[in-house]
C-alpha positions in Angstrom: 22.5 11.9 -25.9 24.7 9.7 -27.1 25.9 8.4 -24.0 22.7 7.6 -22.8 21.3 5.7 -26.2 24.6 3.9 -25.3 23.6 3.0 -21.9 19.8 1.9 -22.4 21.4 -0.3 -25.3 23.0 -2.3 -23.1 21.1 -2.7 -20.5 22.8 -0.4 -17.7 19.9 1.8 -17.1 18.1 -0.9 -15.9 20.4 -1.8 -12.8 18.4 -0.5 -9.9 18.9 0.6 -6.8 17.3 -0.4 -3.3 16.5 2.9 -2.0 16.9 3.7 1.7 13.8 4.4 4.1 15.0 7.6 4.7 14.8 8.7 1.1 11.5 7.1 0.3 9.9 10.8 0.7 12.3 11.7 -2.5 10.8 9.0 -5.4 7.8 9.4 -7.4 5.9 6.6 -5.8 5.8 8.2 -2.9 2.9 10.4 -4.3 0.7 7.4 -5.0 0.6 6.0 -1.8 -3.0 6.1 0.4 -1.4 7.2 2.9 -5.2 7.8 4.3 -5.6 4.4 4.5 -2.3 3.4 6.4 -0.7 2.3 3.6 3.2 1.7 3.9 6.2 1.4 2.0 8.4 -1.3 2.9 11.3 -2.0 -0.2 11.6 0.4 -3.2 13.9 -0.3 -5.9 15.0 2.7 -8.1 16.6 2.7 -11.5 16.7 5.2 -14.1 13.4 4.3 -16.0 11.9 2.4 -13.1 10.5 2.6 -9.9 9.0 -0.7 -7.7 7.6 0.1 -5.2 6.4 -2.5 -2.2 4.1 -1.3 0.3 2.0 -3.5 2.9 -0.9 -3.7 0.3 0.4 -3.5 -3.5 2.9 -3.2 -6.0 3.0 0.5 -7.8 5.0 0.7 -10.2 6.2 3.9 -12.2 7.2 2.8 -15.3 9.3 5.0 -17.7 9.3 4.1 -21.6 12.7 4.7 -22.3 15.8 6.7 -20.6 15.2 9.1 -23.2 11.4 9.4 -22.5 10.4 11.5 -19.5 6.5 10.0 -20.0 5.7 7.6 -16.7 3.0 5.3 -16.3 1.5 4.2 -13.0 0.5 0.6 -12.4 -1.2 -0.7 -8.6 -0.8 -4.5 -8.3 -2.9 -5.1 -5.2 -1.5 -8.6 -3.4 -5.0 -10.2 -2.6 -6.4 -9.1 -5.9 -2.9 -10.5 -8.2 -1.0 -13.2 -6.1 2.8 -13.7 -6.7 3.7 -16.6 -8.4 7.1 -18.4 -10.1 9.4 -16.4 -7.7 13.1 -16.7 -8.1 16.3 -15.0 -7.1 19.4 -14.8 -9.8 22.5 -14.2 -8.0 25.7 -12.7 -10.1 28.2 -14.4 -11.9 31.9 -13.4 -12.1 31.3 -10.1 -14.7 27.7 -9.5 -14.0 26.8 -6.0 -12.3 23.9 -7.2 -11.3 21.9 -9.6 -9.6 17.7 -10.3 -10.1 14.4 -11.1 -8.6 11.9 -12.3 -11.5 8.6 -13.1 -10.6 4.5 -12.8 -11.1 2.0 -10.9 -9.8 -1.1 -11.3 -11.5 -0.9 -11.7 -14.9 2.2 -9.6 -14.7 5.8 -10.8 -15.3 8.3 -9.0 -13.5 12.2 -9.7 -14.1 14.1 -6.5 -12.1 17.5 -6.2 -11.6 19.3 -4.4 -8.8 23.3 -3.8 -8.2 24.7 -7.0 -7.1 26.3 -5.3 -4.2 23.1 -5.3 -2.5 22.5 -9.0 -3.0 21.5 -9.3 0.9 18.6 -6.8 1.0 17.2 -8.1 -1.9 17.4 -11.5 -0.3 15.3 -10.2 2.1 12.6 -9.0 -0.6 12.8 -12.4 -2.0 11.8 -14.3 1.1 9.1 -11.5 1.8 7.1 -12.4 -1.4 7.1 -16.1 -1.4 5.9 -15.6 2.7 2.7 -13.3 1.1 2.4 -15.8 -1.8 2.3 -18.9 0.7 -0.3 -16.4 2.7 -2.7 -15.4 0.0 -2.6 -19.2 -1.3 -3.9 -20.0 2.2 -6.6 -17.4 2.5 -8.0 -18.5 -1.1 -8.0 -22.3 -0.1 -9.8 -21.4 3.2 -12.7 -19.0 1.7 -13.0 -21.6 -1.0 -13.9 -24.0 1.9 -16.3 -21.8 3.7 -18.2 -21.2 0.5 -18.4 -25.0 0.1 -19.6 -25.9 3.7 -22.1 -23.1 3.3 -23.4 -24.4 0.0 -23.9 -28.1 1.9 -25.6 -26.6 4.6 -28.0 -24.4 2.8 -28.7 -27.5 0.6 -29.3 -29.4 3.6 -31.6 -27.1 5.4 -33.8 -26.3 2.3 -33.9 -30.3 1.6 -35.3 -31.1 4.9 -37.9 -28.0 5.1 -39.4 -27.5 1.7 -42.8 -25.9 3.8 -40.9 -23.7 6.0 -38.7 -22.2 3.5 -42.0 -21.5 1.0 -42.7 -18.9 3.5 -41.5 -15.9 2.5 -40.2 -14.3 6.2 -38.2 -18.2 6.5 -36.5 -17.3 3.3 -35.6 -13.9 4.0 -33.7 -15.3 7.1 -32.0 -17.9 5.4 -30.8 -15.4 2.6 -30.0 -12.9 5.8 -27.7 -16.1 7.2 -26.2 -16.8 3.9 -25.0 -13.3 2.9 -23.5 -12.3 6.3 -21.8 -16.1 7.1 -20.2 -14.9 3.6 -19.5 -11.6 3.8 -17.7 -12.5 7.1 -15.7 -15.2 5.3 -14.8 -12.8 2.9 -13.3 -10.2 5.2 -11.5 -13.1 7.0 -9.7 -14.5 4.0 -9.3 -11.4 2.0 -6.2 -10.1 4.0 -5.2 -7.0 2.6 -2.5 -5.7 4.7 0.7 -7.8 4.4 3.0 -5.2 7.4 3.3 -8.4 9.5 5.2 -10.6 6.8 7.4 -6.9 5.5 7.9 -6.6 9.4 9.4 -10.2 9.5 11.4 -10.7 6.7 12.7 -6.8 5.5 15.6 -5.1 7.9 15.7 -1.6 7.1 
């Protein structure tokens, strides 16, 4: 016991480790994954209160109180729903054991540190979240112009046929028009599945 009060006080029980594709079927996060829905993991970092877990869509992570607490909470940080932001990668100095990759997702801060022999996978993590960050950025700034030229348009039209939208069929159409031009723009620039950015940037 004492040992590992020892440990969790300074810090070592934090160090993770990047754990290897072919062990992914051995964590605890494995269980949370929808896999019905072709969901994926890509990077998973293990320590001994902690597990992160990166799949195509989310972020779980299984988050232990204390070394000494066997209690675990789940958390799902879905990409499109909590974008990354101030992402950054701390490399080791000449005694460190460990290197880290800090960042937020959400309203989330992250700051998760893995064994600073493995500095070159997590490099690849690294570029992997500011490539979905860049992406999700995009896909926002695009909807947000659709809903704008839609709004213009639908002001234009009713402005320049007051009598033909009184009718009641002529406004059913135009609501018809409005709610499928945006539900299509939605599913455009809601990307949910991030495989082809993992695919590019993570070497397993």
């Amino acid at each position: 016991m004492f040992k590992k009060l020892a440990t969790e006080a300074l810090g070592l029980s934090d160090i993770g480790k990047i754990i290897a594709p072919r062990d992914y079927d051995k964590v605890d996060s494995d269980d949370y994954i929808l896999h019905e829905d072709n969901e994926k993991i890509f990077f998973l970092i293990k320590s001994k209160r902690d597990e992160y877990c990166f799949t195509n869509r989310a972020l779980i992570h299984v988050d232990g109180a204390s070394a000494l607490d066997k209690k675990r909470t789940l958390r799902r940080y879905e990409y499109y729903k909590n974008p990354f932001a101030n992402v950054s990668l701390q490399t080791a100095g000449t005694i460190d054991l460990d290197v880290e990759i800090i960042f937020n997702i959400g309203q989330q801060h992250f700051n998760i540190s893995v064994d600073k022999g493995q500095i070159d996978r997590l490099r690849d993590l690294y570029k992997a979240i500011l490539a979905i960050s860049e992406q999700v950025y995009s896909n926002q700034t695009y909807l947000s112009f659709t809903q704008n030229s839609l709004a213009q348009a639908a002001a234009i039209v009713t402005s320049g046929r007051q009598e033909a939208v009184s009718k009641a069929e002529e406004l059913e159409k135009l609501n018809d028009y409005i709610f499928n031009w945006s539900k299509e723009s939605y599913n455009s620039y809601n990307q949910k599945d991030f495989s082809a950015i993992f695919e590019r940037y993570i070497n397993n």
